[in-house]
VOZALUM-593838 format. One line per field, with one value per residue: x, y, z of N, C-alpha, C, O in turn; chain; residue number from 0; residue in one letter. Coordinates in steps of 0.05 Angstrom, whole numbers. Layout:
nu: (X,...)
nv: (Y,...)
nw: (Z,...)
cau: (X,...)
cav: (Y,...)
caw: (Z,...)
cu: (X,...)
cv: (Y,...)
cw: (Z,...)
ou: (X,...)
ov: (Y,...)
ow: (Z,...)
chain: (A,...)
n: (NUM,...)
res: (A,...)
// end
This chain:
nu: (-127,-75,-36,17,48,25,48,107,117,101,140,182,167,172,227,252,227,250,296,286,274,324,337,303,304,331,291,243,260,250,192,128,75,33,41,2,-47,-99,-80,-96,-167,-225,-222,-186,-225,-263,-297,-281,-242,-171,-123,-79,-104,-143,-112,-90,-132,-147,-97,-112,-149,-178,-129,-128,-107,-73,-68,-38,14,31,35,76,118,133,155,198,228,235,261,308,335,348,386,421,440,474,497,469,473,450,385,373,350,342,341,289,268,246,200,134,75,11,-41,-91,-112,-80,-28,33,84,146,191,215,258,237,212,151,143,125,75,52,54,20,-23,-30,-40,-78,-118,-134,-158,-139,-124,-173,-193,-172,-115,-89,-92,-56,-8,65,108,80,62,115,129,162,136,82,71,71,135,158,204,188,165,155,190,149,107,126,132,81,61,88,61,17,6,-12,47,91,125,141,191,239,273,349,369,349,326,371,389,342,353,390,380,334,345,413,407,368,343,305,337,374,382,406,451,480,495,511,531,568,604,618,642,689,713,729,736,781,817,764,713,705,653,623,648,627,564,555,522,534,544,562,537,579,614,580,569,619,629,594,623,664,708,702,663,635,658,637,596,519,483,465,381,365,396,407,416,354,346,376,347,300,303,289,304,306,257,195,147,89,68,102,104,118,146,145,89,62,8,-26,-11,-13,-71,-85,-61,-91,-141,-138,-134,-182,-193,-218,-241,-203,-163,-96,-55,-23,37,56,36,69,120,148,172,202,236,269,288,329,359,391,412,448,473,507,554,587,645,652,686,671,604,612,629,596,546,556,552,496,490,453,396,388,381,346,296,285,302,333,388,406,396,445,480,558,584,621)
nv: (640,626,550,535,498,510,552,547,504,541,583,545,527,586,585,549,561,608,590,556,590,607,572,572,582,522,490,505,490,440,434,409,392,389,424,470,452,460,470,426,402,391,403,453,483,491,448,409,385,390,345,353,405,364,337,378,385,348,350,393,382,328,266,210,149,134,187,212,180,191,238,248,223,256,298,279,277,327,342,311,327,377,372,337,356,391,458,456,437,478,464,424,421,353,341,337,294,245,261,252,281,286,319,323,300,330,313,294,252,225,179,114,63,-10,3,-8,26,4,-14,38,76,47,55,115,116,86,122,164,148,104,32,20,39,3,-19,-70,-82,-61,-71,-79,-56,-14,15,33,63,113,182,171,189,246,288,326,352,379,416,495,540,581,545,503,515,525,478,451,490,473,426,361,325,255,201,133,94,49,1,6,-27,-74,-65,-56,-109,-123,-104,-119,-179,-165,-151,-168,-226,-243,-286,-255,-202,-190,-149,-112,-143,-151,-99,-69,-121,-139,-101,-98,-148,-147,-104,-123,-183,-224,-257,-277,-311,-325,-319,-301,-246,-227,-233,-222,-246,-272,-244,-237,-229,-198,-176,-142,-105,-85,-59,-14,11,25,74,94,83,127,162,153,182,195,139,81,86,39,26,74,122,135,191,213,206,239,280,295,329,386,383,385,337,310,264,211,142,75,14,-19,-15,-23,-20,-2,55,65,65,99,150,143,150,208,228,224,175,126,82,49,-1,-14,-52,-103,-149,-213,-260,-262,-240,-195,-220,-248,-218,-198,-239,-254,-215,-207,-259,-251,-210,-233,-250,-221,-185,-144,-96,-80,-85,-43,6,5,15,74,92,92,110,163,151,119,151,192,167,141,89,30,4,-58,-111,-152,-137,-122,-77,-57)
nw: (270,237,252,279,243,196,188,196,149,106,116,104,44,24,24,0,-52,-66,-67,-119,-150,-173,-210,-244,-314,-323,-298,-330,-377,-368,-368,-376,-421,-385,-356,-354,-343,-295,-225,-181,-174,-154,-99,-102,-119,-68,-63,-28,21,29,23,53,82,116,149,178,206,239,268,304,335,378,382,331,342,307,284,323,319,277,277,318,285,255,288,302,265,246,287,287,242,265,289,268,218,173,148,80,5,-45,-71,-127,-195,-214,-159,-140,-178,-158,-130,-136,-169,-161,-181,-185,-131,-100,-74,-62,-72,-47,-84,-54,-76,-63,-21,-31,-71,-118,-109,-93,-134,-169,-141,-144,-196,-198,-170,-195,-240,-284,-301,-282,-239,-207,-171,-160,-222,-250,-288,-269,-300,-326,-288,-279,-322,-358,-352,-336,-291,-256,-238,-191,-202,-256,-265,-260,-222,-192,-205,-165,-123,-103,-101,-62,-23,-16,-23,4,33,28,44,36,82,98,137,140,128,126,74,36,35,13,-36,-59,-66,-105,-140,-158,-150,-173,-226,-250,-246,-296,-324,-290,-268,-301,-319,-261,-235,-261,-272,-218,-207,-249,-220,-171,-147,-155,-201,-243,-271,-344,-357,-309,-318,-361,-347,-295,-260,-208,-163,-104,-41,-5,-40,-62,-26,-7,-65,-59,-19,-33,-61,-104,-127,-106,-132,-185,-184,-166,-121,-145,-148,-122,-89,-55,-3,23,51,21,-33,-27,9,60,106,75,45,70,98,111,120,140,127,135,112,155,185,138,119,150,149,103,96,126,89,51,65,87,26,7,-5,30,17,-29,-36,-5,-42,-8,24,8,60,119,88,107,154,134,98,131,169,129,119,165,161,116,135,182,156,148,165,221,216,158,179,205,181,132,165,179,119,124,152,170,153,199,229,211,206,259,265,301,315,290,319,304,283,297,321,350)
cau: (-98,-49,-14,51,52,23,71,139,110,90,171,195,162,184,250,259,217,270,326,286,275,351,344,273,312,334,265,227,265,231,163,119,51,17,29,-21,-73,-103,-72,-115,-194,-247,-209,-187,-249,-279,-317,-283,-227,-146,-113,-70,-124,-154,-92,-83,-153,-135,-82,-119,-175,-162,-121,-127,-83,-49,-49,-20,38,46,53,106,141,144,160,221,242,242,287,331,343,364,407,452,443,493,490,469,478,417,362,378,325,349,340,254,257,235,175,115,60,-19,-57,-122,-117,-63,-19,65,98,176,179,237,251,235,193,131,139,117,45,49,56,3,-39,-39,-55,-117,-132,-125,-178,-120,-135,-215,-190,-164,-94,-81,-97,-41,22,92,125,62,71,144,130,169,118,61,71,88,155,155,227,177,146,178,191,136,92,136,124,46,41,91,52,-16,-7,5,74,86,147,151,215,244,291,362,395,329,319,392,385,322,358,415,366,316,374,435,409,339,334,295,358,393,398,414,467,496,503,529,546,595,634,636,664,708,731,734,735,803,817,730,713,693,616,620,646,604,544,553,498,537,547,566,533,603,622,559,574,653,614,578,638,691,704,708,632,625,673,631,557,507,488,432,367,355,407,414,403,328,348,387,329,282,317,276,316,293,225,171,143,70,72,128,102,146,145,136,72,58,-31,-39,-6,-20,-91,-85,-56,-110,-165,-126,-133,-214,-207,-209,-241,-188,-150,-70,-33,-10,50,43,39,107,137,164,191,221,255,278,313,338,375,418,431,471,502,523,577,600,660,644,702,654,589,616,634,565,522,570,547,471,475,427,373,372,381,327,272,284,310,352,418,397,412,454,508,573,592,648)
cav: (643,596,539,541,476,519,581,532,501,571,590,527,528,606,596,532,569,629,572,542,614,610,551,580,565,501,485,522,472,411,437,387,404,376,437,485,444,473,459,415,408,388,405,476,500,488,425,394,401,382,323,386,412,350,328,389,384,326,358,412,365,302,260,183,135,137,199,216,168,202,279,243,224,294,322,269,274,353,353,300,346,396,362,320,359,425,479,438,457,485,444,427,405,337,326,334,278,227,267,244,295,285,343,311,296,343,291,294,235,213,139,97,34,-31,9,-15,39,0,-3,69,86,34,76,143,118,81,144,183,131,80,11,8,43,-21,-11,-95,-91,-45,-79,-59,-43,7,35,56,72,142,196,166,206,275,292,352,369,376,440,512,543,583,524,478,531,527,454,446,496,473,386,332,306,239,180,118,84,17,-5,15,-62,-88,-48,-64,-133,-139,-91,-146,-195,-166,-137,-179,-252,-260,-284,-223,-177,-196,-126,-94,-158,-147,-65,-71,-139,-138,-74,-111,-173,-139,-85,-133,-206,-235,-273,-275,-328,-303,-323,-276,-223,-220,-245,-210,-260,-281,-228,-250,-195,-188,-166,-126,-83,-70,-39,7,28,35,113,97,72,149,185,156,194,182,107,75,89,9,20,96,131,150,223,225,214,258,310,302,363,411,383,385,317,315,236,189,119,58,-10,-40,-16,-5,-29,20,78,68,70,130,170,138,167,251,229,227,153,105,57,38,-16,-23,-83,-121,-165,-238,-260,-276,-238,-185,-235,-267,-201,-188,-263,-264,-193,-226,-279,-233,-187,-251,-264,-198,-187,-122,-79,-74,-69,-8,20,6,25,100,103,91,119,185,146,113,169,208,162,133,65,20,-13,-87,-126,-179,-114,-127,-46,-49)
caw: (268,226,262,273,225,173,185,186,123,88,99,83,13,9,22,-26,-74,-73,-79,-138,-181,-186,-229,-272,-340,-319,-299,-350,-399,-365,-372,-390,-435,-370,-320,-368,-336,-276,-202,-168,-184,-137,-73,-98,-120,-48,-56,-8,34,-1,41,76,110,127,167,199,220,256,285,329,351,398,356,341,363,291,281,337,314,245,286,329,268,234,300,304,239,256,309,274,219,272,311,259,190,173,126,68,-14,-54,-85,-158,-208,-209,-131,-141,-193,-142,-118,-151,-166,-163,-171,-179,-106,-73,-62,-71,-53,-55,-78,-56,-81,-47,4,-39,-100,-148,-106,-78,-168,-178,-127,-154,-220,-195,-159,-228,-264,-296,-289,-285,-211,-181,-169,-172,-245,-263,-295,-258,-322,-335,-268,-280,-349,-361,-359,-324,-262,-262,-223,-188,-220,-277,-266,-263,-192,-185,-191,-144,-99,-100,-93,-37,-2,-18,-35,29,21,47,34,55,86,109,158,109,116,101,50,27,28,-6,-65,-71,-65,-126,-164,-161,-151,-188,-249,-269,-255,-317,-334,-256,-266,-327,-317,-240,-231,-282,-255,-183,-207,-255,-206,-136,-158,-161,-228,-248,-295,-365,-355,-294,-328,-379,-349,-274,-244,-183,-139,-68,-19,11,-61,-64,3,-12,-78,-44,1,-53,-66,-138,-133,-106,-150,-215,-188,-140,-118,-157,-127,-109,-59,-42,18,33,53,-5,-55,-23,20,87,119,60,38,94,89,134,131,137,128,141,110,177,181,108,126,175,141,72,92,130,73,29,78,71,-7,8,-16,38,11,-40,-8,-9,-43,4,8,20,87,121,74,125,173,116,87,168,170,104,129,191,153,98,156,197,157,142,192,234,202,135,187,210,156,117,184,176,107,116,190,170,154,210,259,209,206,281,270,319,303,287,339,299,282,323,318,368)
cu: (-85,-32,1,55,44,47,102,126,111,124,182,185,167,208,263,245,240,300,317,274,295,353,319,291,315,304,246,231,248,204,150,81,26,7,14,-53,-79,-90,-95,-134,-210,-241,-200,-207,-269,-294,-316,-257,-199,-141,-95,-88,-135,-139,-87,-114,-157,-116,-100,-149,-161,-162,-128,-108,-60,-50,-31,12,54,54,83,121,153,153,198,239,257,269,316,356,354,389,431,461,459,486,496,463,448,403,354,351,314,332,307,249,243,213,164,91,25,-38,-76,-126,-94,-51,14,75,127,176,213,238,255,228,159,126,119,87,43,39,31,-23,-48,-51,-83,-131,-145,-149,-160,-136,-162,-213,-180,-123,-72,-82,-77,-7,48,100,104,66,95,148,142,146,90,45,85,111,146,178,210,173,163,176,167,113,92,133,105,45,59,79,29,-26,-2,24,77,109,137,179,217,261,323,373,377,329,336,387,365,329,380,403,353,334,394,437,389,345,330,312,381,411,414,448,485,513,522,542,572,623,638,660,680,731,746,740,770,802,790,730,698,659,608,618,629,573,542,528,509,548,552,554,559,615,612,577,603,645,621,604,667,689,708,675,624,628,648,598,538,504,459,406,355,367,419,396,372,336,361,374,310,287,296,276,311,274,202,156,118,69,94,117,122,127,132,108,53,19,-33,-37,-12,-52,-94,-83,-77,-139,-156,-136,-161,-207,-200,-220,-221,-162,-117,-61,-17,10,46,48,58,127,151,181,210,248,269,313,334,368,402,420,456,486,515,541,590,621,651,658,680,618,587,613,605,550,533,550,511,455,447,411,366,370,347,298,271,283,335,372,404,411,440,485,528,594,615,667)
cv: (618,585,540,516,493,543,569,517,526,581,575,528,552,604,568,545,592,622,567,562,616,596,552,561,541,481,483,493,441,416,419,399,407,401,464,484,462,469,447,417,416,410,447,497,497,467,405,396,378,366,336,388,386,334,352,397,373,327,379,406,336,287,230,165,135,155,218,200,183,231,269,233,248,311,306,266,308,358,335,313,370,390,351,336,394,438,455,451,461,462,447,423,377,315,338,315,251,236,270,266,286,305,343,314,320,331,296,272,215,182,133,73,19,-20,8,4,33,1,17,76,76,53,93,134,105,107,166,169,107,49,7,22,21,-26,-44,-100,-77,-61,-65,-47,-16,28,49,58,101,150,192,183,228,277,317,371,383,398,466,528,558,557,498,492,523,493,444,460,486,439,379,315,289,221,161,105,52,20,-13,-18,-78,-83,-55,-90,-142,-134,-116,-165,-191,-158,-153,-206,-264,-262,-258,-192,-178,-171,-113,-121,-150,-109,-56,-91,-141,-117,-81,-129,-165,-120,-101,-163,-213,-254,-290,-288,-307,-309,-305,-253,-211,-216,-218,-218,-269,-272,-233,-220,-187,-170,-137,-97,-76,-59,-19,31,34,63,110,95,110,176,182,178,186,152,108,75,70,9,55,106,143,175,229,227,230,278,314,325,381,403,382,362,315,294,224,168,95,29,-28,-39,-6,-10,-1,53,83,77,99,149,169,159,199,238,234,198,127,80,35,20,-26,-53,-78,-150,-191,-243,-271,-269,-213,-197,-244,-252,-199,-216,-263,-241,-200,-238,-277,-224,-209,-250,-246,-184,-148,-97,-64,-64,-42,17,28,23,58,109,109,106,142,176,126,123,191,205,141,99,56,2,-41,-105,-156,-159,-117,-98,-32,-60)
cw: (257,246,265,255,196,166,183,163,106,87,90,60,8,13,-5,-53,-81,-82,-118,-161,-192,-202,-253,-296,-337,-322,-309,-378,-395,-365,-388,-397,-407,-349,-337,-350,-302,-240,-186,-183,-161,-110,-75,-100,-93,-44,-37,-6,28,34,65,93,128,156,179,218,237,272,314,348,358,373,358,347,335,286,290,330,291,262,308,322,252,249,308,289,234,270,299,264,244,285,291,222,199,148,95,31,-27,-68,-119,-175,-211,-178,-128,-156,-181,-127,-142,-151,-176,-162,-173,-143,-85,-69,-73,-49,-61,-59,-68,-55,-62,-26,-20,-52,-114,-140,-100,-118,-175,-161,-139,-185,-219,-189,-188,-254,-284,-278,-277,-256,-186,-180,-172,-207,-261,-264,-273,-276,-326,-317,-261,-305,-344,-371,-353,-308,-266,-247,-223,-197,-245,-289,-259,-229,-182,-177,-172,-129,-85,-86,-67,-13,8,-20,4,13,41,28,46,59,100,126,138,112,106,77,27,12,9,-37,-73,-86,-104,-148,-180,-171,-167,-212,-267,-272,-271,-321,-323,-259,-288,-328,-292,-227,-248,-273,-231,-189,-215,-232,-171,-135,-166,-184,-221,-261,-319,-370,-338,-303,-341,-368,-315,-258,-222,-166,-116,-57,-12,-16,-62,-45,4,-51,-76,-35,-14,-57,-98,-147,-124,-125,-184,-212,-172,-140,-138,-144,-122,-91,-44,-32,8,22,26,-31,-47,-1,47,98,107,48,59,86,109,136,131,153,128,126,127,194,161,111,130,159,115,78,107,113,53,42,79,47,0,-11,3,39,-18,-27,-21,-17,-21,5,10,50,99,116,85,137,159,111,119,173,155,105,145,178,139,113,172,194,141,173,197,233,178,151,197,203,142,138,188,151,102,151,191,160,171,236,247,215,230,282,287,310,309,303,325,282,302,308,332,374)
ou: (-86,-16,11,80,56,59,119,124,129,135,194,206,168,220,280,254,247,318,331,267,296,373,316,291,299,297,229,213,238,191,157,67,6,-13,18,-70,-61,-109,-113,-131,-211,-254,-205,-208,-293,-306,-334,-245,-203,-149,-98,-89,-135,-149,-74,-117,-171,-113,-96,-163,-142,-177,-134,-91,-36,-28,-16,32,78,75,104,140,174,161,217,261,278,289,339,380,374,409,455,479,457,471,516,450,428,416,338,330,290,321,304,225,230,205,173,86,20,-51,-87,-143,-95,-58,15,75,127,166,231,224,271,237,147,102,100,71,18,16,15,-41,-72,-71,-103,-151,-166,-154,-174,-150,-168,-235,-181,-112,-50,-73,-79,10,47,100,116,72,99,171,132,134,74,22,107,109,134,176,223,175,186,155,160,105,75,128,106,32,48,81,20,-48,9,21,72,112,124,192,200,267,322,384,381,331,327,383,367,321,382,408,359,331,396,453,390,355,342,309,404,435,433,468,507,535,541,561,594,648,658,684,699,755,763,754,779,781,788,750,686,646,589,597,617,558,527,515,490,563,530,560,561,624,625,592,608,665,640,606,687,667,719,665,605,615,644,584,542,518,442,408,332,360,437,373,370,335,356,381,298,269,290,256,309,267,188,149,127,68,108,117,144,103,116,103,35,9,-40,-55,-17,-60,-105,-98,-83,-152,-173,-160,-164,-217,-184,-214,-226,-145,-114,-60,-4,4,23,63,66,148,171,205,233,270,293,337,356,391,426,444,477,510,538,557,604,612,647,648,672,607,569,601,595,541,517,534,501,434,427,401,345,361,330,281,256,267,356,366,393,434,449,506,521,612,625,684)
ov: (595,599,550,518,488,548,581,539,526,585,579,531,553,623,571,538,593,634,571,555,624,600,538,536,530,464,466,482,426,396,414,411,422,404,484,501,474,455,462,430,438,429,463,518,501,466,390,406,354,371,331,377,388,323,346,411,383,310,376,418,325,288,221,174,137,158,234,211,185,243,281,227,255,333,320,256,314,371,343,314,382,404,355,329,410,430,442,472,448,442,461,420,371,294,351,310,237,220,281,272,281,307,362,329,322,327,302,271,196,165,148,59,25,-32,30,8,48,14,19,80,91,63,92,145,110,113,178,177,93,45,-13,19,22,-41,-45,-121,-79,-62,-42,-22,5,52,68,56,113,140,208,190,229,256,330,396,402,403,462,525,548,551,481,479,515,486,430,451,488,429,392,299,295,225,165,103,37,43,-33,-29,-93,-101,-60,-94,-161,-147,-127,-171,-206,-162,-154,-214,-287,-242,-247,-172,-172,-168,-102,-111,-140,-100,-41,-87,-145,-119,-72,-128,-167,-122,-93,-168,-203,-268,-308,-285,-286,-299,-291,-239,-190,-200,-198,-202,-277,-286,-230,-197,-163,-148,-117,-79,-57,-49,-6,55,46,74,127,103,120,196,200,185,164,139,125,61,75,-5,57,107,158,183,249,243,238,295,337,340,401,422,366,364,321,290,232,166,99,24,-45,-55,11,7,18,70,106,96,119,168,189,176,215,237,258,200,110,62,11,29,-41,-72,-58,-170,-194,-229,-292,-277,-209,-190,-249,-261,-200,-214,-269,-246,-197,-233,-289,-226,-204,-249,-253,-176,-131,-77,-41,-44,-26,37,50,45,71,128,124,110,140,195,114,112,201,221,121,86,70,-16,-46,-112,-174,-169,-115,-100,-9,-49)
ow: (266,258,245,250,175,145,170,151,90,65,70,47,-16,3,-22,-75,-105,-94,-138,-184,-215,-216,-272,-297,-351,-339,-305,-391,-412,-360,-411,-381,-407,-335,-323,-345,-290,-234,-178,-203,-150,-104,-57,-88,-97,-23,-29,-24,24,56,89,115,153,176,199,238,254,289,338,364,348,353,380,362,339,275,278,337,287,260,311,336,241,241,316,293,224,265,303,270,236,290,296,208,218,131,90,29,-20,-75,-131,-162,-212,-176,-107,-156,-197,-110,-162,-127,-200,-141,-162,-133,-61,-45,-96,-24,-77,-44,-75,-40,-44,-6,-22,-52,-121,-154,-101,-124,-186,-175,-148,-194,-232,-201,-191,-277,-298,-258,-264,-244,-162,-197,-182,-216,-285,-247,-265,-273,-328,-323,-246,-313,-324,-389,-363,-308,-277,-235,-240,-199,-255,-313,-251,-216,-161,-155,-166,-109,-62,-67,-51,10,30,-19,21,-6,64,3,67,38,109,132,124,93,86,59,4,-12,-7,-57,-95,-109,-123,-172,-204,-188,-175,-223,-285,-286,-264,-321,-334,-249,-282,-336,-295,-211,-240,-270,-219,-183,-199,-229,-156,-115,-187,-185,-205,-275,-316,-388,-345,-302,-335,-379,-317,-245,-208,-152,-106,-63,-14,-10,-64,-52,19,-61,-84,-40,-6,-57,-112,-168,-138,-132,-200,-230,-163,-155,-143,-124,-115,-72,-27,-39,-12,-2,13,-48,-67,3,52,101,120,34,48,63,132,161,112,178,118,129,121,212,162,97,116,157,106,65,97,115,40,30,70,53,-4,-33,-3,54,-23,-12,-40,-1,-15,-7,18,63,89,125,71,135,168,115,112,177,163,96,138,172,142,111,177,212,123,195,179,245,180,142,198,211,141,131,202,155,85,163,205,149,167,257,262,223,225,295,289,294,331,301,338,273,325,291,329,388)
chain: (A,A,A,A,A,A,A,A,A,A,A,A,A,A,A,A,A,A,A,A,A,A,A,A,A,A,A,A,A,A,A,A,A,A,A,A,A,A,A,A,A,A,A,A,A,A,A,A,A,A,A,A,A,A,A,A,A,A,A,A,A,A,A,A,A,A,A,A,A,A,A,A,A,A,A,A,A,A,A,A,A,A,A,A,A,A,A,A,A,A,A,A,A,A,A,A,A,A,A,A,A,A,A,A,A,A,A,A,A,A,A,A,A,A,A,A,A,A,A,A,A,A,A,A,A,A,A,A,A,A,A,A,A,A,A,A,A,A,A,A,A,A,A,A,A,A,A,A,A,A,A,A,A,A,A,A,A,A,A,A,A,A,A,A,A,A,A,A,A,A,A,A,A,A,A,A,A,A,A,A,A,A,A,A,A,A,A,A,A,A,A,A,A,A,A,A,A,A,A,A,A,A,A,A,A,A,A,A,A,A,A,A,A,A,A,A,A,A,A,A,A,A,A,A,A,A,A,A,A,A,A,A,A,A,A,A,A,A,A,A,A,A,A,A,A,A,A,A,A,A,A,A,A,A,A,A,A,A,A,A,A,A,A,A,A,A,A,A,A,A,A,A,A,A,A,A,A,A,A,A,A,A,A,A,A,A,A,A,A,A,A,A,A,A,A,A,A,A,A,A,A,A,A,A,A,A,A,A,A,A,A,A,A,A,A,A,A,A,A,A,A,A,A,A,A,A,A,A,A,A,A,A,A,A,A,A,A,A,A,A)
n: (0,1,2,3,4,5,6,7,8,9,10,11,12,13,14,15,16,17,18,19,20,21,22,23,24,25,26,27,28,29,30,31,32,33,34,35,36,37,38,39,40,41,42,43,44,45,46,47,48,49,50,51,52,53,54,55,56,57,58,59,60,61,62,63,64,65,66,67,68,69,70,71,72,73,74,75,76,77,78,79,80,81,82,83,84,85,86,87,88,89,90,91,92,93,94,95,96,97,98,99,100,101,102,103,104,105,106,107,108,109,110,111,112,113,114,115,116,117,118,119,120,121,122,123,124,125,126,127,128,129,130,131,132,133,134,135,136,137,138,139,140,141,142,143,144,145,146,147,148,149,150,151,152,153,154,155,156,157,158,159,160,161,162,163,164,165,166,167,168,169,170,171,172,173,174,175,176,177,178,179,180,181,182,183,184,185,186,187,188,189,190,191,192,193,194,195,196,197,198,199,200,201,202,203,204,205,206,207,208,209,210,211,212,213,214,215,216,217,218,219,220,221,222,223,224,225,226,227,228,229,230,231,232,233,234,235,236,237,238,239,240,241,242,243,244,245,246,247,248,249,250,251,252,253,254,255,256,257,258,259,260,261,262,263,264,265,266,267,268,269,270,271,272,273,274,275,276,277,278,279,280,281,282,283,284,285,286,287,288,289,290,291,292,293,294,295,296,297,298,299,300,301,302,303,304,305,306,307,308,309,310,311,312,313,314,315,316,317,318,319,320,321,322,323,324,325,326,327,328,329,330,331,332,333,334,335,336,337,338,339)
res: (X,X,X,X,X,X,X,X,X,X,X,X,X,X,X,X,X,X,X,X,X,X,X,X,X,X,X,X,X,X,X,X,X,X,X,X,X,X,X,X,X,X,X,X,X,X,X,X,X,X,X,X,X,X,X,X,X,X,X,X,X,X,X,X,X,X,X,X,X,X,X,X,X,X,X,X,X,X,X,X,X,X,X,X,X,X,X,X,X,X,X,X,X,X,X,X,X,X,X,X,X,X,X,X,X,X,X,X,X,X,X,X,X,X,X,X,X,X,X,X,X,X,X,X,X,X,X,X,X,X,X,X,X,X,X,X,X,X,X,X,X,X,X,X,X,X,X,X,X,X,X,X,X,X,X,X,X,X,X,X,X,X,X,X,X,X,X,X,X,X,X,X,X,X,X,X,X,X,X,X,X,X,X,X,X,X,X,X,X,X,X,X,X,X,X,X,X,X,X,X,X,X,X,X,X,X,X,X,X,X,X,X,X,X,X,X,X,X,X,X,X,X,X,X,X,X,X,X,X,X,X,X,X,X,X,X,X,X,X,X,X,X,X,X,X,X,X,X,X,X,X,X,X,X,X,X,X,X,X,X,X,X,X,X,X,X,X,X,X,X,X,X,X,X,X,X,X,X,X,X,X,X,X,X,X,X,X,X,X,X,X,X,X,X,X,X,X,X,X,X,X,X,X,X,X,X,X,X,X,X,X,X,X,X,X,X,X,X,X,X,X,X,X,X,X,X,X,X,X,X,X,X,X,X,X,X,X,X,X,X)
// end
């Protein structure tokens, strides 16, 4: 008899599949030469069993200590979604372009930035034979080369059907002010975000910046976070289109409440879980980049130190706009938030 994990999966992928025939043409137009090729290989022809089964194999036999942790995140991420989400609008073509598709391995997985993307991308393409298979040897720029990685917007509804019924889907997430902070951080202030500076720094200072020098303007390298975060919360920053996805919501690039997601990995223990998902892939001996050492605690400090001196009118405000991801993916208001 099918699980009840397989039977709420099996309607969730028919009832998004019945959303996403309404959009065939749409879809049909993004067809890429790529989905000709067969769905899966090894794994569908029986040779051995797709990262799906393998995790729910693990479900109906005593579980281990992680992954008992991962079913009491899908069962909390479940009830989340019932408790705080409302009748919510259909699922465009658009809102799948952030799920990544592997059909070598069965594998669909939402990236979001600065939750370790750029190695999750670097992953699948080792997995895939890129890079001699060592996932350190793969450039970043290569790894967000357009067209590398399939998107599952890619493909036409019947076959987004198939592979949400049949891949393991899995995200990972961060803690959202971390997450925030580190996007200011890699975006706003480095060096290397000339361009992220010049494209949104420029429309802060211009738009929030009281008489801006003309090096500013132009240049948009000196962002103040306080700048940053009255951004964000301007309704003109919403009226132009969603947020950029270095600093928008989680749920909002990958739709938790209407995609069925069987892992949800976290930053804060990106080891543990990355290798878990690597062992479903059938490859666990390929071993996750890792960041340097410290370099959590660091991003953690570096966090309070930005919200310190943000007066608690604007924490409010911000912790409103990023509140559903952290009621979805069971994070605690940071103790250094003064919310009342």
């Amino acid at each position: 008899m099918a699980s009840p994990c397989w039977r709420r999966r099996a309607l969730a992928a028919a009832c998004l599949g019945s959303v996403l025939l309404l959009l065939g043409a749409a879809l049909r137009a993004l067809r890429p030469a790529f989905e000709s090729n067969a769905v899966g290989t090894s794994w569908l022809g029986g040779k051995r069993r797709s990262p799906l089964q393998t995790l729910y194999d693990l479900d109906q036999g005593p579980r281990s200590a992680l992954a008992e942790v991962h079913r009491q995140r899908r069962e909390l991420l479940h009830r989340a979604c019932s408790r705080h989400t409302r009748r919510q609008r259909l699922l465009r073509p658009e809102d799948l372009r952030h799920v990544l598709v592997d059909d070598a391995r069965g594998l669909l997985y939402c990236y979001v930035p600065k939750v370790a993307c750029t190695n999750w991308k670097r992953v699948l393409l080792a997995l895939n034979g890129r890079g001699s298979g060592d996932p350190r040897a793969i450039p970043a720029p290569d790894a967000h080369a357009p067209g590398r990685l399939p998107s599952l917007a890619d493909f036409s509804p019947a076959e987004v059907n198939r592979r949400l019924r049949t891949y393991l889907a899995f995200l990972f997430v961060r803690e959202p002010f971390e997450r925030l902070a580190s996007a200011y951080r890699n975006k706003l202030q480095r060096p290397w975000g000339a361009a992220f500076q010049r494209r949104f720094g420029t429309d802060i200072v211009r738009r929030l910046r009281p008489h801006p020098s003309p090096d500013a303007l132009a240049r948009g390298h000196d962002v103040r976070f306080a700048e940053f975060l009255a951004y964000l919360l301007d309704p003109r920053t919403r009226r132009d289109g969603p947020l950029n996805e270095h600093w928008e919501r989680a749920h909002a690039l990958c739709h938790p409440c209407r995609l069925r997601y069987d892992v949800v990995g976290k930053f804060e223990t990106l080891a543990e879980d990355a290798a878990f998902v690597l062992g479903l892939a059938g490859a666990p001996g390929l071993r996750f980049p890792e960041p340097p050492p410290g370099a959590r605690a660091a991003a953690r400090d570096r966090a309070e130190r930005l919200f310190r001196d943000i007066s608690p009118f604007y924490q409010r405000r911000l912790f409103g706009l990023y509140k559903m991801d952290f009621l979805l993916f069971n994070y605690s208001v940071p103790s250094y938030l003064r919310l009342r």
